[in-house]
C-alpha positions as CSV (number, residue, x, y, z in Angstrom):
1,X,0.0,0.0,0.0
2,X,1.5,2.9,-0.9
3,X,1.7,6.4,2.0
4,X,-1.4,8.2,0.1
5,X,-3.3,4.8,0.2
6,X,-2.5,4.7,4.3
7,X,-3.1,8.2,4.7
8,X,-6.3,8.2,3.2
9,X,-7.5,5.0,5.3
10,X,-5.9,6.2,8.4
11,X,-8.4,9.4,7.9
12,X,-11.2,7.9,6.5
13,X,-11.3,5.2,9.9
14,X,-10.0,8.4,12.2
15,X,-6.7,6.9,13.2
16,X,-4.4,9.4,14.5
17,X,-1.9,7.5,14.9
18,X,-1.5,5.8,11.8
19,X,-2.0,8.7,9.8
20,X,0.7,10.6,12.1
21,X,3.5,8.6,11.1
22,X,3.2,9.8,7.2
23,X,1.9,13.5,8.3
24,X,4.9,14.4,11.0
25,X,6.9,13.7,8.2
26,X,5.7,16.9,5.9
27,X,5.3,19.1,9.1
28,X,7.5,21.2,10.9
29,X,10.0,19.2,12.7
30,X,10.1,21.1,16.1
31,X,9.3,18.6,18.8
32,X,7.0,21.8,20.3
33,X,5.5,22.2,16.7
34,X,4.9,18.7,16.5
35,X,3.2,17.9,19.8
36,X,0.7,21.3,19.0
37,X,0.1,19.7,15.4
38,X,-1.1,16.4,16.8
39,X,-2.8,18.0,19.4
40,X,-5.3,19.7,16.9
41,X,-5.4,17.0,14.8
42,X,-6.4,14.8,17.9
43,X,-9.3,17.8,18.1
44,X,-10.1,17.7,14.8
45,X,-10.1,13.9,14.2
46,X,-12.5,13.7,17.1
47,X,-15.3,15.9,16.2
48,X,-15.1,14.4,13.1
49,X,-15.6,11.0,13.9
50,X,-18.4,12.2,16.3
51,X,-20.1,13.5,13.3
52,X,-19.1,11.1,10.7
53,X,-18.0,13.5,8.5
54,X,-15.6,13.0,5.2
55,X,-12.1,14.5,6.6
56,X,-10.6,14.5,2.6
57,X,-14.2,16.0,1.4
58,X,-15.3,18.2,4.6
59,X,-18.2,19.8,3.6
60,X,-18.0,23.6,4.4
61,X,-21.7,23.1,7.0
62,X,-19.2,20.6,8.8
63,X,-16.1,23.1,9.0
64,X,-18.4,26.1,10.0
65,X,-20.1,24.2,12.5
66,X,-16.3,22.6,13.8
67,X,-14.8,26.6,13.7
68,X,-17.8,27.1,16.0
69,X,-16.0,25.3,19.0
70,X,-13.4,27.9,18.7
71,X,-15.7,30.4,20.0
72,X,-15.4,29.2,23.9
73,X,-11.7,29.1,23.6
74,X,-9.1,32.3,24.2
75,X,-8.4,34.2,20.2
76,X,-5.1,32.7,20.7
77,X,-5.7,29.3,20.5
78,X,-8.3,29.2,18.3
79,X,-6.3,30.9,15.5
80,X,-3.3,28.3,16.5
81,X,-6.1,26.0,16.0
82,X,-7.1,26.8,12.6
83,X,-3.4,27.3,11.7
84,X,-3.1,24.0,12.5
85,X,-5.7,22.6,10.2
86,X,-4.5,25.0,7.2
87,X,-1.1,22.8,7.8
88,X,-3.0,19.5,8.0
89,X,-4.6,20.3,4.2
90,X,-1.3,21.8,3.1
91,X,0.2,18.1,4.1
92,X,-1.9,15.9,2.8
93,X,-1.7,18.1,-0.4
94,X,1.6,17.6,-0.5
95,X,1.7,14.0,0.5
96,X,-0.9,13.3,-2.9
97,X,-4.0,12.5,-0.4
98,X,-6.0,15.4,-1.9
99,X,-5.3,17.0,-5.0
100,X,-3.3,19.9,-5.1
101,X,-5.4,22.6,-6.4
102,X,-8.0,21.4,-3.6
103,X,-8.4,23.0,-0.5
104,X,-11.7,22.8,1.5
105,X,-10.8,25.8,4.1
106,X,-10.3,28.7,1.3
107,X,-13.8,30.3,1.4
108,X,-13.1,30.3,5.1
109,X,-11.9,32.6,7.4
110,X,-9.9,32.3,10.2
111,X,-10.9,34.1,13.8
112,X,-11.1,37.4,14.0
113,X,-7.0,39.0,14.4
114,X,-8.4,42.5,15.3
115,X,-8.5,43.1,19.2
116,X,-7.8,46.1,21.4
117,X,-4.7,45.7,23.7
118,X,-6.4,43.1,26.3
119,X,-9.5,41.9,24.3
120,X,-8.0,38.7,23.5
121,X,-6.8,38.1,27.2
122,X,-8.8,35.6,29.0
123,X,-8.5,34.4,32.7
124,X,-9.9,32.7,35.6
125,X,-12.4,34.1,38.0
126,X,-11.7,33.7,41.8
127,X,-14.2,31.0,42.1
128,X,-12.9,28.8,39.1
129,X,-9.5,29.4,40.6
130,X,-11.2,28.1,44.1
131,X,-12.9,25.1,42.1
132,X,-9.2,24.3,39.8
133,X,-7.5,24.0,43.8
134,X,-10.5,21.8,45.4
135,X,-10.0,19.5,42.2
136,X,-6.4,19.7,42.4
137,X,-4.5,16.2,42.6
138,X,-1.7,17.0,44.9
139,X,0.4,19.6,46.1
140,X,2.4,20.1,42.6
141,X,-1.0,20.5,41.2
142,X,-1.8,23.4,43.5
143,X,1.3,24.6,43.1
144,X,1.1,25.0,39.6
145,X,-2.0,26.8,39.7
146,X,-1.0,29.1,42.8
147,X,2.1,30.3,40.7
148,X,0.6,31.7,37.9
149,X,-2.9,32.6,39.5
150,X,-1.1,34.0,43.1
151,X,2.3,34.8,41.2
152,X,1.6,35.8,37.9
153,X,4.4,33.1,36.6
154,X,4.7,32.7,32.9
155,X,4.4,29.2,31.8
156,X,8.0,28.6,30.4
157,X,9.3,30.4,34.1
158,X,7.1,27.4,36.1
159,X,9.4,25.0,33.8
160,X,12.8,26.4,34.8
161,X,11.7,27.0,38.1
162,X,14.8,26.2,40.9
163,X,14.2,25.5,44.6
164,X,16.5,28.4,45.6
165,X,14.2,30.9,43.4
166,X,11.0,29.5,45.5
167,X,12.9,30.5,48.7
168,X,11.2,28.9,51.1
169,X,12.6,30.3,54.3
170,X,11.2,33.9,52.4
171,X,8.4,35.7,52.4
172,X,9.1,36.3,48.6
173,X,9.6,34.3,45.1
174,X,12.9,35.2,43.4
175,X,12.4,34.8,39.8
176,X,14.3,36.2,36.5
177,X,15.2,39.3,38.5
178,X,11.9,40.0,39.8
179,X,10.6,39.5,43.3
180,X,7.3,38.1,44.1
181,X,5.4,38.2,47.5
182,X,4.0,34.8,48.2
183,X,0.8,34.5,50.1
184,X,-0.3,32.0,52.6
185,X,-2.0,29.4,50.0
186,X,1.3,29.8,47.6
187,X,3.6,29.5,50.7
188,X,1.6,26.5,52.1
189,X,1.6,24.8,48.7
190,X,5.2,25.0,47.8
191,X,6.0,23.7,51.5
192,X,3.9,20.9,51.0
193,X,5.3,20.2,47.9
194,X,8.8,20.5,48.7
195,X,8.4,18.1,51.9
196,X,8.5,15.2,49.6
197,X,11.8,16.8,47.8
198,X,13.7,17.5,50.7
199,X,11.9,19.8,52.8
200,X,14.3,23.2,53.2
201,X,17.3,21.4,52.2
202,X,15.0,20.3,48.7
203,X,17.6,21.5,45.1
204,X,17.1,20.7,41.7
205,X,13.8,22.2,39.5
206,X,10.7,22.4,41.3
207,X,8.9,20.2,38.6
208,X,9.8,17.9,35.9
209,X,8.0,19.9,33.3
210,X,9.8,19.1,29.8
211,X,8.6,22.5,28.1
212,X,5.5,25.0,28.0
213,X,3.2,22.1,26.3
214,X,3.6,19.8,29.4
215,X,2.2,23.1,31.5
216,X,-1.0,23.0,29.4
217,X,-1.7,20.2,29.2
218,X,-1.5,19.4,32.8
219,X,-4.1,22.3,33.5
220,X,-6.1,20.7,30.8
221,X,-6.5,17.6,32.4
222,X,-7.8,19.6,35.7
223,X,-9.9,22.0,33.8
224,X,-11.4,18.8,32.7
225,X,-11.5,17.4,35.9
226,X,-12.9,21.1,37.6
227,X,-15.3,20.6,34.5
228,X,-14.2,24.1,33.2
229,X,-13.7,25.6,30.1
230,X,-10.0,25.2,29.2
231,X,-8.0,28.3,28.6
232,X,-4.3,28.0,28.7
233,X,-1.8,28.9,31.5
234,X,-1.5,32.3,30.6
235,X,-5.0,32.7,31.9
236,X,-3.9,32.6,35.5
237,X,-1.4,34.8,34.7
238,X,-4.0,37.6,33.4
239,X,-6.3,36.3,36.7
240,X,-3.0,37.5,39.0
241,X,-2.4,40.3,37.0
242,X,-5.7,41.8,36.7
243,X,-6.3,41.7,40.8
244,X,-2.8,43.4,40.7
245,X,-4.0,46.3,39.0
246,X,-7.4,46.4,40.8
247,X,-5.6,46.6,44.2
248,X,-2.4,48.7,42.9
249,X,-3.2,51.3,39.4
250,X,0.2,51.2,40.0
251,X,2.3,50.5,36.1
252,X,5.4,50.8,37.7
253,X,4.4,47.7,40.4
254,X,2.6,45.6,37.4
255,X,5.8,46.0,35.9
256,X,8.5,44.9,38.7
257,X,6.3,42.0,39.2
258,X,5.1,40.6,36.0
259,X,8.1,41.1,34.2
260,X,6.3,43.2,31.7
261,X,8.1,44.7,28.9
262,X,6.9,48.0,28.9
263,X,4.3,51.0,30.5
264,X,2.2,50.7,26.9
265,X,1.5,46.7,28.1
266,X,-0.4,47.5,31.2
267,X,-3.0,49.1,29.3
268,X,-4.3,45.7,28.6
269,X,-5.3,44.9,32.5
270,X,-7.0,48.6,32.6
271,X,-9.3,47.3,29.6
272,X,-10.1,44.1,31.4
273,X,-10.9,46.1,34.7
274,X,-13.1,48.4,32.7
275,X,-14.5,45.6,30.5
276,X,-15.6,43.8,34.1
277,X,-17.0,47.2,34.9
């Protein structure tokens, strides 16, 4: 059987996995880009089968009513999303699956790009935050969500994370330059968690997080679990940042402690607190 053949009846029975070893081949190598790809293939190859649709022949009701389960999701993702399924066509295009002069997702557009400085920023409210801790595993789990919703951590900065930037015997995080108060919950988490590492003597990386995909989809798997909406980690780090500004107005504080590049980015936490309004 020859790849388009196995390509074609991987798709046409919704086998990921059989499909994936002749469509990583035409895609982006990254390991990063790779893992996202199959992710919204996985997405895509599910909804599918759920509505026993032609993946080679969508029809466009079927790919209008699909890019309607973006609309829950934050702007980001759902353009990564449809990104993503521009780049499965584009493969099987090149791999011979489809013809080449065919693509289903032309008369289609992809979500809206045009946002105000903090439109497109999502996050958690204080009672999903609650609900993610009660539904929370263990103590990494809390901790996880604690940094970012309690720290404002970035999700690549919970990866490198060190013990001696957690600074236990401290009131405050040390991270990337920046100090970070730590509350009780935070403090109480990363104690808990550094007990089975060690205690105050714990070294080495707080977690074992491989990169920024691990991150997500860890809180995935609790948003699931919380049965919430997912939104990615950079949604607790708006949910920190946006009680920041509430209990601050202060740029020059939002921007010691989230790291933030400029004055001009704070802007987009004053249009969340007004949208809120």
């Amino acid at each position: 059987m020859s790849i388009r053949e196995e390509v074609h009846t991987a798709l046409a029975g919704f086998d990921l996995e059989a499909a994936w070893i002749h469509l990583s081949c035409v895609l982006p190598q990254h390991p990063l880009t790779q893992r996202n790809h199959k992710y919204a293939l996985k997405r895509y190859l599910d909804h599918a089968r759920a509505e026993h649709a032609d993946l080679l022949r969508p029809t466009p009701e079927f790919l209008e009513a699909y890019l309607s389960t973006f609309k829950a999701l934050d702007p980001g993702h759902a353009r990564s999303l449809f990104s993503r399924l521009r780049g499965l066509y584009k493969a099987l295009r090149q791999l011979g699956v489809i013809p080449r002069t065919y693509d289903p997702l032309l008369t289609l557009s992809a979500p809206s790009l045009k946002a105000q400085p903090g439109e497109e920023r999502r996050h958690f409210t204080e009672p999903e935050i609650d609900l993610l801790i009660r539904h929370a595993q263990d103590a990494e789990e809390r901790c996880l969500i604690l940094l970012g919703a309690h720290a404002g951590l970035k999700s690549g900065e919970v990866c490198g994370l060190d013990w001696t930037d957690v600074q236990l015997t401290e009131a405050e995080l040390s991270v990337r330059g920046r100090v970070i108060p730590k509350d009780g919950l935070l403090d109480d988490a990363l104690r808990d968690w550094a007990r089975r590492h060690g205690g105050l003597l714990a070294e080495g990386s707080v977690f074992g997080y491989k990169d920024t995909y691990s991150v997500n989809q860890r809180l995935h798997r609790l948003c699931g679990r919380a049965n919430l909406p997912y939104r990615p980690y950079t949604s607790l780090r708006s949910s920190y940042a946006l009680r920041l500004w509430q209990s601050t107005h202060d740029p020059r504080i939002m921007v010691e402690q989230l790291g933030i590049g400029s004055l001009k980015a704070v802007e987009a936490y004053a249009r969340m607190e007004e949208r809120g309004r």
